[in-house]
C-alpha positions in Angstrom: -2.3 -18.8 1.9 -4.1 -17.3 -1.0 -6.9 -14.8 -0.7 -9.1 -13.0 -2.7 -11.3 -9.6 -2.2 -13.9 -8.2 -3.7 -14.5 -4.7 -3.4 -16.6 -1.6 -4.9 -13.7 0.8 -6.1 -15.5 4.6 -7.0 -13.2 7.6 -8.4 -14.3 10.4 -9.5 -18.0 9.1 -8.8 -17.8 5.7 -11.1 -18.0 3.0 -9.0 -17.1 -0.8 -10.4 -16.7 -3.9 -8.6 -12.8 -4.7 -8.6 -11.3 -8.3 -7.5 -7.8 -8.0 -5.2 -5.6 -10.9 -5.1 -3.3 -11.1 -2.1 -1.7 -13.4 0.7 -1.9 -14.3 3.8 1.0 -13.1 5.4 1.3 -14.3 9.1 -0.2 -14.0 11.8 1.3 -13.5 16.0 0.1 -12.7 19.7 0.7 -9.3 20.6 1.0 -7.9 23.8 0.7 -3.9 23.5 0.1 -1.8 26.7 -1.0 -4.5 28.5 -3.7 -5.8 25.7 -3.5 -9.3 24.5 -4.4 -10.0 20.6 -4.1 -11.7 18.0 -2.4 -9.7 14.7 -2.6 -11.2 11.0 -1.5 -9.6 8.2 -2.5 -9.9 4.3 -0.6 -8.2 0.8 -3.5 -7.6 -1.9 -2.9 -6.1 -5.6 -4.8 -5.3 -8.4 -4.7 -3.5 -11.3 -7.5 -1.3 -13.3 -7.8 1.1 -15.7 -8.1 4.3 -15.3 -10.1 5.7 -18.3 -13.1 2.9 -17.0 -13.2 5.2 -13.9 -13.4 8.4 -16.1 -9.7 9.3 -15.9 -9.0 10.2 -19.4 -6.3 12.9 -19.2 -3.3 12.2 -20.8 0.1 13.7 -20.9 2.9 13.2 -23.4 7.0 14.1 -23.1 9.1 13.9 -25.7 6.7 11.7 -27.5 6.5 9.2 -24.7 3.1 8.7 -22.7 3.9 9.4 -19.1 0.7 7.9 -17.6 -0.7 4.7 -18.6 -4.3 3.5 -18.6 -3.1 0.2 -16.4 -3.0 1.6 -13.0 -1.8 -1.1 -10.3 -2.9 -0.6 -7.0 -1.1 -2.2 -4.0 -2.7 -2.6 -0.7 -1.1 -3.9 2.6 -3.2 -4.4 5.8 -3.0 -5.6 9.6 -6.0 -6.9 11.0 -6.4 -7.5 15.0 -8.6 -8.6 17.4 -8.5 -7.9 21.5 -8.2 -11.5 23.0 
């Protein structure tokens, strides 16, 4: 039940190659409008950092850094196919 994606991630013009892990979450027949299919559904995460993609502002309050370099991105998808 465990996947793996590899992507090409590009902000701000940098593109890297970035690895998601995720999961498989399920998958069910679906009859919408009259349309059979089939409906699966995966959770994938990853984290980067954000001065590797260029993003090098910064911004402190009170002493304390309110954005980090380690960026985690979260991605949830639904994939389908008409039966």
């Amino acid at each position: 039940d465990q996947v793996t994606a590899i992507a090409e991630l590009t902000i701000k013009g940098v593109t890297k190659t970035v690895t998601f892990k995720g999961e498989f979450l399920g998958s069910h027949k679906v009859n919408f409008g009259g349309i059979m299919s089939m409906r699966a559904g995966y959770s994938f995460s990853t984290k980067i950092n954000r001065r590797d993609f260029g993003l090098d502002f910064g911004a402190l309050t009170e002493g304390v850094a309110i954005v980090s370099d380690t960026v985690t991105i979260n991605i949830d998808v639904e994939i389908w196919k008409k039966l």
